[in-house]
N, C-alpha and C positions, 0 to 999 in steps of 0.2 A: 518674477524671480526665478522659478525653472529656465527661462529664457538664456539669463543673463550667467546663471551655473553652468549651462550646456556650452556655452558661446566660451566660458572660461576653461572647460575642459577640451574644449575642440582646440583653443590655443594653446595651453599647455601641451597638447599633443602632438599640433604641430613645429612647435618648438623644439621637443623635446626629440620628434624624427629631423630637423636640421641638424639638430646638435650631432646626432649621431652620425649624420652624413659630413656635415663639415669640421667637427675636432680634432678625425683620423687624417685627413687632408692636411691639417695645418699642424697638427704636434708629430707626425710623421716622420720630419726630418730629409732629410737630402740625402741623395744616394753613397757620397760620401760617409755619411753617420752611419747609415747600416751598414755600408763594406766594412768599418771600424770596427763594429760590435760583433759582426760574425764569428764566430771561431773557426782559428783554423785547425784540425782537430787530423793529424797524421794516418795513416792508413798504421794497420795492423802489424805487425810483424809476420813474414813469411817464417815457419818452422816447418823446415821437411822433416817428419818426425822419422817418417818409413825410410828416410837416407839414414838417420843416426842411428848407432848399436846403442847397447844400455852401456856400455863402457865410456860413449861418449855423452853420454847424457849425464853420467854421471861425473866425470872430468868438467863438463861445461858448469854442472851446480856445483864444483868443487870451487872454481872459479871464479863464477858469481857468490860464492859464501866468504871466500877471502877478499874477495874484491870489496865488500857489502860490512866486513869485519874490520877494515882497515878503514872506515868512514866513522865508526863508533866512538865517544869520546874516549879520550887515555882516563884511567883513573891516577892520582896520585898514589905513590907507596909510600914514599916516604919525599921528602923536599927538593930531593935532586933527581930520584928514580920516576918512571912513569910505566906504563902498563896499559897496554890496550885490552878492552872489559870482552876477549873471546869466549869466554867459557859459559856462557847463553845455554841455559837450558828449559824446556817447556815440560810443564805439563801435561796431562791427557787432555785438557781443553784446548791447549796450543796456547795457554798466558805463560809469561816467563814465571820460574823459579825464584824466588828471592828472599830476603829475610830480614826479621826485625830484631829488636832488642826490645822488648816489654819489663820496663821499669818499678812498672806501679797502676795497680786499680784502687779507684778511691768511689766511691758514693755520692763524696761532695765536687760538684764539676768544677768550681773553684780553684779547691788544693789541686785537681789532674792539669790546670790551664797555670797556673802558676808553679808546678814541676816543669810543665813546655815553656817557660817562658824563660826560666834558670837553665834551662839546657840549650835553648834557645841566643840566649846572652854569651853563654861559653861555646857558641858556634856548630854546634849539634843542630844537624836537621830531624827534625823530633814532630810528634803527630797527636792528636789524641782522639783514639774512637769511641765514640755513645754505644752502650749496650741496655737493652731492655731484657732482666733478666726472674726468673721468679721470686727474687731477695729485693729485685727492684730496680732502680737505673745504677748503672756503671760506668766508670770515665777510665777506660786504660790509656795510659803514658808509654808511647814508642818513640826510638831513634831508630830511623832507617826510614826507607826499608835501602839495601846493598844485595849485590847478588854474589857478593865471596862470604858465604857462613863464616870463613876464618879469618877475614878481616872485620866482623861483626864480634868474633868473640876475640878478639884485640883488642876492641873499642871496649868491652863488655869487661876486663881489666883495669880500662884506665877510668871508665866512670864509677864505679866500686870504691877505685883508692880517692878520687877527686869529689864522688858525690855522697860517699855512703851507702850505694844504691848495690844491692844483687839485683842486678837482671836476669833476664831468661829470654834466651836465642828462641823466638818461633819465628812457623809460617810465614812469611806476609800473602795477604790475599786482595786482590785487587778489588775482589767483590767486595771485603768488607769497607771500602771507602765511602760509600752510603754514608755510614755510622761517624766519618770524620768531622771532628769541628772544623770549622774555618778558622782563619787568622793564625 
């Protein structure tokens, strides 16, 4: 019986070093397939910096920022007016600026998911974050987030008379997206 064990691993063994010698040979591919798959991956950009002054450095990112500003979607103004979204600002972390409209915190996740779903129906792109708080869990109701605070509290007039609702213009934070429901 040890015989017939050894004899069985001695052939698994040598099956197992064919395998390895002949799989890479045969699933390899044709030199075709790899020139395919290679990337072709550009060389770097030459920047002589020691030619440029800071006058042109600064001219060139001026440049590159209107150039990069005119790619950004238009927002709507109103049905005829458009607007392109320049006035980008960041924070000390370097995430953009923007802002919400917080409608309502409720307790029960329900009522906060059926306020997003009425605001939701009236075309309002609307959010709601989970809070874990010492009174317990919390479900706040936002529309937004926008980066014009004054076209946020424009909006924050017309849901007042249409929903009932005082809001309150905050923050948005991108960190807190964690805390968001889905759907």
């Amino acid at each position: 019986m040890d015989a017939r064990l050894k004899q069985r691993v001695v052939g698994a063994f040598v099956l197992t070093a064919l395998a390895i010698i002949i799989l890479p040979m045969l699933l390899d591919g044709s030199a075709e397939d790899r020139d395919r798959v290679m990337a072709n991956i550009p060389d770097a950009p030459k920047i002589e910096v020691k030619k440029m002054s800071i006058k042109d450095l600064r001219l060139q990112m001026a440049r590159m920022e209107r150039a990069s500003a005119a790619q950004l979607p238009r927002e709507v103004v109103d049905e005829n007016t458009y607007e392109t979204a320049t006035d980008f600002t960041l924070d000390k972390n370097n995430l953009p600026v923007s802002w919400s409209l917080q409608l309502g915190s409720f307790e029960s996740k329900e009522n906060a998911i059926k306020l997003r779903t009425e605001l939701r129906d009236a075309e309002y792109r609307s959010y709601v974050l989970h809070a874990k708080t010492s009174k317990g869990e919390t479900y706040r109701v936002f529309i937004g987030p926008m980066v014009k605070k004054s076209a946020l509290q424009e909006l924050q007039g017309k849901i007042e008379t249409s929903f009932k609702l005082r809001g309150q213009v905050v923050r948005y934070r991108i960190e807190d997206d964690a805390g968001q429901l889905g759907g």
